[in-house]
C-alpha positions, 0 to 999 in steps of 0.5 A: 879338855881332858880328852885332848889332853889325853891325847896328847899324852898318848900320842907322845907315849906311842911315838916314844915307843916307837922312836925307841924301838926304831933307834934300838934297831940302829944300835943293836945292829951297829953294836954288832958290827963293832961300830961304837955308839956315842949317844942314845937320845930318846927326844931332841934337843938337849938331855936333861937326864943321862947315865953311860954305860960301860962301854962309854954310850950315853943314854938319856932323854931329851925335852922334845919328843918328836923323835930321837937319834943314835950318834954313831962314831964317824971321822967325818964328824968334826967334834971327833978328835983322831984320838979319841977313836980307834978307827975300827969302831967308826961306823963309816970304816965298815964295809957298805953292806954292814952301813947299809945293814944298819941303817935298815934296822930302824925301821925293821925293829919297828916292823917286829914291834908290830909283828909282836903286838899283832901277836900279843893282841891275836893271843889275847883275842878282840871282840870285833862285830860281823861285817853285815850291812844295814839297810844299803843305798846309792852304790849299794843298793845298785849292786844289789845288796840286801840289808843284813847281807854278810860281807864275807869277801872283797875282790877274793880277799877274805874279810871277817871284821869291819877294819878288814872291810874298810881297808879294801873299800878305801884302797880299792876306792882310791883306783875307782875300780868296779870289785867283787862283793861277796856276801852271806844272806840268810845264812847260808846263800853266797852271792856274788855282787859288782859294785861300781866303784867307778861311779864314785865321785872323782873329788869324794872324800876318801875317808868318807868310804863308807858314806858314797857307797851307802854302807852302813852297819846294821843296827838294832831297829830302835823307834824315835818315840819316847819310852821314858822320862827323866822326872825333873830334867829339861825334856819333862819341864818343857812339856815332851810326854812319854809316846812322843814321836821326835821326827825332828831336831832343830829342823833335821829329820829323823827317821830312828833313835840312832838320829835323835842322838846324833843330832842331839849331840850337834845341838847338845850345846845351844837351845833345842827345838823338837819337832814332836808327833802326839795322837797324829798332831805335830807339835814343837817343843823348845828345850833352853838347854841341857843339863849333865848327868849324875856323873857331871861327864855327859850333857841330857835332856832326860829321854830314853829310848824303848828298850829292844827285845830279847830277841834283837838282843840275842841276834846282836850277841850272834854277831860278835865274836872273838878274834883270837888265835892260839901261839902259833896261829897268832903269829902267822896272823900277825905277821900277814897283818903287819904284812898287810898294813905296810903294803897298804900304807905304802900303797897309798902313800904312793897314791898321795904322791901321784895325786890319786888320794887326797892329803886328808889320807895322810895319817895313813890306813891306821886311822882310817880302819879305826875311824871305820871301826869305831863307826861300825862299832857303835852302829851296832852297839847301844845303851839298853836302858839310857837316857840321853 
């Protein structure tokens, strides 16, 4: 409930950022041109909080927040009385380029907000992960890639971060185009790779990109035996020894640790059979239920997993970097980035309209780059030493 809730609130946050900085566009420019603004309405509907400025424009806030408006000066507004205006301030007595001017600085105002947090993030910098591949399958593993290849290029285009990745995989998987994947194995051998996007499946989901290509990100190889045992928890009260192989849950297979909690998670909520390996016998083991934690945040059954070696660690570290510029440099990413996301957008907002992409791609490539690499980002991060 608290995480929906918080949704919620920043997704109202965000769009009160952003209507904000798109009426402010409108405003700016028709102040400009000398055109007076009656009202600046952050939100619909009737303003519960108000204050004028001295130029007369009223500012205010109102209880909707799906949007806002500025309300301009115009004849052709029948609450204006003739009196009440001099016909030189009316938006619709200035010449078309002016209106057309105006009316366009909404939605440039939101692409400099863009363009300024791109800035503002690339100055900071981002801890983002390599783009290497897991263990690959279907599509592939049919174009011949090998696991732990660096994907270094798309089609010529250059990709350093798995949202990069998804971008052009999803775009480029909407038009079932065969493209070129680049890739750095070992370190230092480029190869050149056809992957047969044309293969896809004509109704696959676009957003599930990654799952009918076979690409996964790589992972620190963990096993699914049990390492350790939280004393007192559901697990050891039901008979599961450290050594346990789970090979699966609920009836589901697992083949490493990342399956144990995956489908622990799906089943944290209802009763939980494991399917144990024990000195080469198969046993199963019901678990009733779980319990929380000690933060009272996060449901368990007591297990945990072995912990990886130093040098799996080292490796893991190897891959992440941080995607930083310094002022200048990060201003030109930012704007090839902004540049980026709106023609993608664009793109495939044209291809819903044509029907080449589904409905689910309505939120746009934001989501979906975010999905991909919160997806990615937890492929291959992990808990060192938790207990699930």
């Amino acid at each position: 409930m608290f995480e929906f809730i918080s949704s919620i609130w920043w997704m109202l946050v965000t769009l009160g950022v952003l209507v904000t900085f798109h009426e402010l566009g409108h405003f700016w420019v028709a102040r400009k041109f000398g055109v007076h603004v009656l009202k600046f309405s952050v939100g619909y509907g009737k303003l519960f909080w108000s204050k004028k400025d001295k130029t007369g424009t009223e500012f205010g806030f109102a209880p909707i927040p799906l949007g806002g408006y500025v309300k301009m000066l115009d004849t052709r507004d029948p609450d204006i009385k003739p009196e009440d205006y001099e016909y030189s301030q009316t938006y619709n007595s200035k010449p078309i380029w002016q209106r057309a001017l105006i009316m366009f600085a909404g939605p440039a105002f939101n692409f400099i907000l863009a363009v300024l947090l791109f800035w503002g993030m690339f100055i900071y910098g981002k801890n983002e992960i390599k783009p290497l591949i897991d263990e690959p399958t279907k599509l592939l593993l049919q174009a011949g890639a090998q696991k732990q290849d660096q994907i270094i290029s798309i089609n010529g285009y250059k990709v350093k971060t798995w949202q990069d990745v998804t971008l052009e995989l999803v775009t480029k998987g909407l038009d079932r185009e065969d493209i070129e994947l680049t890739v750095l194995r070992n370190d230092n051998e480029v190869k050149k790779l056809k992957l047969p996007l044309s293969q896809l499946p004509k109704e696959s989901d676009e957003t599930k990109i990654f799952e009918n290509v076979g690409l996964k990100a790589w992972r620190i190889p963990i096993s699914n035996k049990v390492y350790s045992l939280a004393p007192g928890k559901p697990a050891e009260l039901a008979g599961v020894k450290k050594g346990d192989r789970i090979i699966a849950v609920n009836g589901e297979q697992t083949k490493d640790w990342y399956d144990v909690v995956s489908l622990l998670n799906k089943h944290i909520d209802s009763e939980i059979n494991l399917t144990i390996l024990r000195n080469n016998n198969t046993l199963n083991v019901i678990i009733p239920h779980a319990v929380y934690d000690e933060s009272g945040t996060r449901r368990i059954i007591g297990i945990g997993q072995q912990p990886p070696s130093e040098a799996d660690k080292d490796y893991y570290r190897s891959l992440v970097f941080s995607n930083s510029y310094d002022v200048i440099d990060a201003l030109a990413a930012a704007f090839k980035e902004t540049w980026r996301m709106t023609t993608v957008s664009l793109n495939m907002m044209g291809k819903i309209v044509t029907g080449k992409a589904s409905l689910k791609n309505l939120s746009g490539p934001i989501t979906i780059a975010q999905v991909a690499n919160d997806s990615a980002s937890r492929g291959v991060a992990f808990r060192f030493f938790g207990i699930s």
